[in-house]
N, C-alpha and C positions, 0 to 999 in steps of 0.2 A: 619512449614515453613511459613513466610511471605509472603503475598501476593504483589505483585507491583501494583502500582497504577500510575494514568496518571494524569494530569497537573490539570483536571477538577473534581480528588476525586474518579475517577469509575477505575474499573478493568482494565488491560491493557489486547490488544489483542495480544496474542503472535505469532497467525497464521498471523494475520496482518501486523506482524514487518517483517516474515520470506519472505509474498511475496513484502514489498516494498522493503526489501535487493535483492531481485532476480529482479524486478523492475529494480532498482538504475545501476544494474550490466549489463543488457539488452539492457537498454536506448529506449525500444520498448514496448507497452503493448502488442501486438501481439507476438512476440517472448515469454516475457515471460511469456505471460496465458499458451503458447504452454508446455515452462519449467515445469511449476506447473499443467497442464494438467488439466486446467481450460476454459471456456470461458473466454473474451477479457472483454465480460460486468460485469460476476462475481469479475474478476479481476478489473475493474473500479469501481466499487459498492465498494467493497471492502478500496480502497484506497483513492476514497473521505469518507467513515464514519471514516477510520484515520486520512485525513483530518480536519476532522468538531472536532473530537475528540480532537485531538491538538491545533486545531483552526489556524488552517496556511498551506497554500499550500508548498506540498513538493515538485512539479515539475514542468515543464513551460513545455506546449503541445505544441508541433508544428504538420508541416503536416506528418511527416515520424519517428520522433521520439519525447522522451520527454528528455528534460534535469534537 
Protein backbone atom coordinates (compact mmCIF):
# COMPACT_ATOMS: atom_id res chain seq x y z
CA UNK A 1 0.00 0.00 0.00
CA UNK A 2 1.00 3.62 -0.62
CA UNK A 3 2.08 5.73 1.61
CA UNK A 4 0.27 9.51 1.91
CA UNK A 5 2.15 12.22 1.78
CA UNK A 6 1.69 16.12 2.90
CA UNK A 7 2.05 19.29 0.88
CA UNK A 8 5.97 19.56 2.09
CA UNK A 9 7.01 15.56 0.66
CA UNK A 10 7.01 14.02 4.46
CA UNK A 11 4.65 11.53 5.87
CA UNK A 12 1.23 12.52 6.80
CA UNK A 13 0.11 12.27 10.44
CA UNK A 14 -2.81 10.43 10.72
CA UNK A 15 -3.27 10.69 14.66
CA UNK A 16 -2.92 14.36 13.69
CA UNK A 17 -5.80 14.63 11.22
CA UNK A 18 -8.00 12.37 13.68
CA UNK A 19 -7.63 14.98 16.80
CA UNK A 20 -8.12 18.18 14.46
CA UNK A 21 -11.58 16.53 13.16
CA UNK A 22 -12.45 16.18 17.00
CA UNK A 23 -11.03 19.69 17.37
CA UNK A 24 -13.00 21.13 14.38
CA UNK A 25 -16.15 19.26 15.92
CA UNK A 26 -15.67 20.83 19.67
CA UNK A 27 -14.67 24.28 18.70
CA UNK A 28 -12.88 24.06 22.40
CA UNK A 29 -9.18 22.63 22.88
CA UNK A 30 -10.32 21.94 26.27
CA UNK A 31 -13.35 20.03 25.62
CA UNK A 32 -11.58 18.08 23.20
CA UNK A 33 -8.17 17.14 24.84
CA UNK A 34 -10.97 15.92 27.36
CA UNK A 35 -12.60 13.68 24.12
CA UNK A 36 -9.28 12.32 23.17
CA UNK A 37 -8.23 11.91 26.79
CA UNK A 38 -5.24 14.01 26.39
CA UNK A 39 -3.89 17.27 27.89
CA UNK A 40 -5.03 20.61 26.44
CA UNK A 41 -1.03 21.38 25.81
CA UNK A 42 -0.40 17.73 24.12
CA UNK A 43 -3.39 18.59 22.11
CA UNK A 44 -1.85 22.10 21.20
CA UNK A 45 1.69 20.80 20.45
CA UNK A 46 0.06 18.71 18.49
CA UNK A 47 -1.99 20.99 16.09
CA UNK A 48 0.44 23.60 15.61
CA UNK A 49 3.23 20.86 14.11
CA UNK A 50 0.15 20.35 11.63
CA UNK A 51 0.04 23.67 11.41
CA UNK A 52 3.84 24.31 10.54
CA UNK A 53 3.38 20.98 8.54
CA UNK A 54 0.83 22.48 6.09
CA UNK A 55 2.09 25.69 6.54
CA UNK A 56 -1.18 27.57 7.31
CA UNK A 57 -3.36 28.10 10.42
CA UNK A 58 -6.26 25.94 10.79
CA UNK A 59 -8.06 27.88 13.40
CA UNK A 60 -8.66 31.58 14.78
CA UNK A 61 -8.14 31.44 18.90
CA UNK A 62 -10.28 33.29 20.71
CA UNK A 63 -11.04 33.59 24.65
CA UNK A 64 -13.53 30.67 24.98
CA UNK A 65 -13.30 28.89 21.85
CA UNK A 66 -11.60 28.48 18.59
CA UNK A 67 -13.18 28.76 15.12
Amino acid sequence: MKSKWTADGGPMNFQSISYFIVLAREKNFTRAAEKLHMTQQALSASMASLEKEWGMPFFQIGRASCR
